[in-house]
N, C-alpha and C positions, 0 to 999 in steps of 0.2 A: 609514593610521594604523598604527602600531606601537608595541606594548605588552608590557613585559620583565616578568616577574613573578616569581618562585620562592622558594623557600627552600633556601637550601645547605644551612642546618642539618639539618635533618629528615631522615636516612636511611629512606625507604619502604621498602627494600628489606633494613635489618638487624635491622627488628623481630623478633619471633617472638613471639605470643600462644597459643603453645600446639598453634598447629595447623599449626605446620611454617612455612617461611621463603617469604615469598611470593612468587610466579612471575610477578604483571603489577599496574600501577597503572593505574586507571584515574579518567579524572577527570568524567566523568560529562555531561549534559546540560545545565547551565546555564550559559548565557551561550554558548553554541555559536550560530553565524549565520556562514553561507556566506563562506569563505576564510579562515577561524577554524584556527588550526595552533597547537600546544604543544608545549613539547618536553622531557621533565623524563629525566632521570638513569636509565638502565634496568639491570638485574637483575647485569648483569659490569660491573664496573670498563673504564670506557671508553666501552660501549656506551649507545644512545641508544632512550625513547619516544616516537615520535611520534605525534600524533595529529591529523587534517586535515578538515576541516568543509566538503565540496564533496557538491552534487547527486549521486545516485547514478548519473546518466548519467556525468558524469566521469571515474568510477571504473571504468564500465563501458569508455569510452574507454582507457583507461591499460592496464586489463586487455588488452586487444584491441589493444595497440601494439606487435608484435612486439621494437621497438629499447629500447622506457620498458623493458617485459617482462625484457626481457636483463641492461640494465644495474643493476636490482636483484635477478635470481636470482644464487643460489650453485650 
């Protein structure tokens, strides 16, 4: 299944309530179930938030892939 959802409208990131301009969205636990991925607009012009819904052995895997490892460090 695949499901598109967002709002362009809604700038998350050019709020400011006062307590300075915010640094991460997050979208929290509901409706999250394993291979669950979102991906909403992040904090510079261009850049991307992702967020990914897998077992925490996967992640341990990914972690522990020297090649996965490489291709997402700076």
């Amino acid at each position: 299944m695949f499901l598109a959802r967002s709002s362009q409208w809604f700038n998350m990131y050019g709020n400011d309530f006062g307590w300075g301009r915010p640094v991460a969205m997050k979208t929290g636990t509901s409706g999250k179930s394993y291979g669950i991925t979102t991906v909403n607009q992040g904090p510079v012009q261009g850049s991307v938030d992702i967020d990914i819904c897998l077992p925490v052995e996967v992640f341990e895997a990914m972690e522990n892939d020297a090649k996965f490892m490489e291709a997402f460090s700076s």
